[in-house]
N, C-alpha and C positions, 0 to 999 in steps of 0.2 A: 583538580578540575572537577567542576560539579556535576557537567554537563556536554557530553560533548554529541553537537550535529551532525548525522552526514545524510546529503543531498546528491541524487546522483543526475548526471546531466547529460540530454542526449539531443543534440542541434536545438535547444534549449535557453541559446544563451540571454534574450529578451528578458523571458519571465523568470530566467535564475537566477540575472541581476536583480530583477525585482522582488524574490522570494529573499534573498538575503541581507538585500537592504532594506528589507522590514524587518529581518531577527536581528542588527545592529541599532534599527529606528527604536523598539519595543520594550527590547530586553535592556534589563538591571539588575542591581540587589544578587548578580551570583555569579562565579567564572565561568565562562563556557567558548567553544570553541566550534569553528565551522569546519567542516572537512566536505570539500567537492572532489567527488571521483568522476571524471569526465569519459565516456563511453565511445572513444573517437571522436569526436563530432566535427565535424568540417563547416563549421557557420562561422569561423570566428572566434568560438568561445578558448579555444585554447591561448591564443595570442589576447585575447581580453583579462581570462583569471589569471592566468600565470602572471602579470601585475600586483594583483588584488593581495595586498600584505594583510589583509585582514585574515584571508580564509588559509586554509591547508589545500592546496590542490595538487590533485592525482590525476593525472591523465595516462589510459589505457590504450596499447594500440590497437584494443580493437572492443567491438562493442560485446560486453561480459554481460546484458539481461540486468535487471533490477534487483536480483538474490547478490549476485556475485559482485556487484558493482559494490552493494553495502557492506559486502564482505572486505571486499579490499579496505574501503574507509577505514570499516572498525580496528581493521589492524594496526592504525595511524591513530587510534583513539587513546583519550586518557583519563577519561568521565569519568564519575562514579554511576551514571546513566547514561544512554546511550536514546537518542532520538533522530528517527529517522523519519525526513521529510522531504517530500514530493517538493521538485523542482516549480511547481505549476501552483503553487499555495503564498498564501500571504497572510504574515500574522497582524491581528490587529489589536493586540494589546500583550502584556508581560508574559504569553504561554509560558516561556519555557521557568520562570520561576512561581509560577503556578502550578506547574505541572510538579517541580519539583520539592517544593513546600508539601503536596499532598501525599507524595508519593514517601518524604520521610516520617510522615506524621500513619502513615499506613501499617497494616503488619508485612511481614517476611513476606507471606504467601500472596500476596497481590504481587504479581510481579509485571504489568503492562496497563496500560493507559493510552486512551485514546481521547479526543471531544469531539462535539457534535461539530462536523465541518459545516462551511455554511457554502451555498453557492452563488454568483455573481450578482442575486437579489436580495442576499441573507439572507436566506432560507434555509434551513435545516434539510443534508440531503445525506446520500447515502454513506454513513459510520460506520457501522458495523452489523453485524448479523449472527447468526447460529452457523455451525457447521455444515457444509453440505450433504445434503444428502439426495439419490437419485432421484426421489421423488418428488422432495425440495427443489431439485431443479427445474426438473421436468415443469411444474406447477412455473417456476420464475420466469421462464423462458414462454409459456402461455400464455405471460402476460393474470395470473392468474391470483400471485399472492406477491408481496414486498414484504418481508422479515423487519427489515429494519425497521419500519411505523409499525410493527406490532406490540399494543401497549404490556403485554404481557411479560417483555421483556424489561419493561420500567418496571421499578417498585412503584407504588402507587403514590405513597407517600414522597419520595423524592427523586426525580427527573433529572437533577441534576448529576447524579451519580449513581452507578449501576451497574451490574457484573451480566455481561456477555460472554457470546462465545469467542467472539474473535473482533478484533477493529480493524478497520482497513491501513493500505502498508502507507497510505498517504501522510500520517502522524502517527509512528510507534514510540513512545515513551517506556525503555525497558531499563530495568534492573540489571547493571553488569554482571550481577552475581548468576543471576539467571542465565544469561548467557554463556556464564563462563559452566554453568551446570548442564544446559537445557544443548546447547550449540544454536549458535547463528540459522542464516540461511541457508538452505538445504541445495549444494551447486549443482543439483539433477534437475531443476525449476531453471526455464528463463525469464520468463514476465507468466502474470498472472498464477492465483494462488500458491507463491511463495509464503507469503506474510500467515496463510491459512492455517498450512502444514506445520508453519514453527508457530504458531500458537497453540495449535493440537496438541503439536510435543509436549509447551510448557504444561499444558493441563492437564497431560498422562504425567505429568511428574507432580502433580499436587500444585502448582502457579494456579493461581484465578486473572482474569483480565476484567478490567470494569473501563467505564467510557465518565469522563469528569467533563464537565461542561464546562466552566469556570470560563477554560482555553480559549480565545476566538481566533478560529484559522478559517481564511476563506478557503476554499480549493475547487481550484477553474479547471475544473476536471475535462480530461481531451484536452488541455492547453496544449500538449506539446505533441498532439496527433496532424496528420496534416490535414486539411480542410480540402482536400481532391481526392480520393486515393483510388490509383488504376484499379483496376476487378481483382489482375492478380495478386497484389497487395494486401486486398480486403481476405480476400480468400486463403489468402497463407497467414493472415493474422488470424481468422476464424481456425484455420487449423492449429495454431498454435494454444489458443483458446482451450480447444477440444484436448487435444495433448498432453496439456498441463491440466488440466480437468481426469483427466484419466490418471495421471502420476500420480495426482493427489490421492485418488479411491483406491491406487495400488499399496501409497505407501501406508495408507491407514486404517485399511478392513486385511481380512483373510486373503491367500491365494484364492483359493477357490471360490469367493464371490467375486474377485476380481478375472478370472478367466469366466466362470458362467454367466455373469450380470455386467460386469462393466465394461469389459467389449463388446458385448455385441450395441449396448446402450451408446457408447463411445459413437461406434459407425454409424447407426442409425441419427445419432443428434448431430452429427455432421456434416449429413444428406441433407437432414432438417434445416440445417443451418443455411446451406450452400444454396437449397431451390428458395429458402426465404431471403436471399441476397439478390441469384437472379431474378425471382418475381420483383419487388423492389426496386431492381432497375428497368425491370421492363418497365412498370407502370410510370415509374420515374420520365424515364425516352416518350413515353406514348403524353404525357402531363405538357410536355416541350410542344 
């Protein structure tokens, strides 16, 4: 197998019909396989895919986060690359044998790929970025820089291709071997920087990651958020946010900055977060 998918699904089942019936529309020229790991969902979609003799589907009885979701896939894998793509995307031409033409024509030490996702205007929107850093946050969240239009990050000369720090988990293009070196998804992550932490690792082990254009994948990013969500919803997904934000800077600076600098940073951007949620709604109720 050349290639094998997995998409994870979470009350999903709309746009994950439609995320795979463009990798069936698109795709040619190599063998590959889809592996859906479904995260409980109660919409439907279990009594929908369990039909679908195209894909491999997994259904868990309870909802594993997007680290552990792709974990379980991969264990049902049998690529020689492993691509892991957002339920909420659509491809619109040959990715995955694009991605995989470049990727053998590459050296060893590239070991991840990503392309410039587009969003519902085609527009080139948020791919990838540099690692985080507090200050780098701090600056992203003031609305004060965007990493990823930083042209410094392009060679100059070609746009089309280019080594980053990290690409988003919405299109991961990895190297089995990699994995089977580097390890998967790290199951101490539930949602949000996951895909970070296991890029960090590959590049503390000498992997590079570069972002190939060629690919065109939309991605309806929040597709499969809900379009209402009560206060306390918003508020325990902010803290999850903060959480995994935090686990990240644990697992990959010192002890000791991580008790001096990145708790008390943690609490404070959480406060931050929460009166910029309730102001937001105030102004929101007073607008009505």
């Amino acid at each position: 197998m050349d290639v094998s998918v997995i998409i994870v699904n979470y009350n999903t089942r709309k746009i994950t019909v439609n995320c795979i019936d463009s990798i069936f529309a698109q795709t040619s020229g190599l063998e590959f396989e889809v592996i859906l790991v479904d995260n409980a969902s109660t919409d439907g979609s279990k009594e929908w895919f369990e039909k679908d003799d195209r894909i491999t589907y997994i259904y868990s009885k309870k909802n594993l986060g997007f680290g552990c979701a792709n974990n379980l896939g991969y264990a049902h894998c049998t690529g020689k690359y492993i691509f892991c793509l957002n339920s909420d995307t659509i491809l619109l031409n040959n990715a995955l044998l694009l991605f995989l033409n470049k990727m053998e024509n590459l050296p060893a030490e590239v070991g991840c790929l990503g392309t410039l996702l587009l969003n519902r205007q085609r527009q080139v929107m948020h791919s990838y970025g540099q690692f985080p850093t507090l200050l780098g946050n701090i600056k992203w969240r003031l609305g004060k820089t965007c990493e990823w239009k930083d042209p410094k990050w392009m060679q100059a000369d070609d746009t089309r291709f280019f080594e980053v720090g990290y690409v988003t988990g919405a299109d991961l293009f990895i190297r089995r071997s990699v994995i089977e070196s580097c390890g998967f998804f790290d199951p101490d992550f539930f949602l949000y920087f996951e895909e970070t932490e296991m890029q960090w690792r590959f590049q503390n082990r000498g992997y590079k990651v570069y972002v190939y254009a060629d690919p065109q994948i939309v991605h309806l990013e929040g597709g499969s958020a809900p379009k209402h969500t009560p206060v306390m919803k918003t508020l325990r997904s902010l803290q999850r946010i903060v959480n995994s934000e935090r686990l990240y800077f644990k697992k990959t600076h010192s002890m000791l900055f991580y008790y001096t600098v990145v708790l008390p940073y943690t609490a404070a951007n959480f406060l931050w977060l929460v009166g910029k949620t309730f102001v937001a709604g105030v102004l929101k109720h007073i607008r009505k």
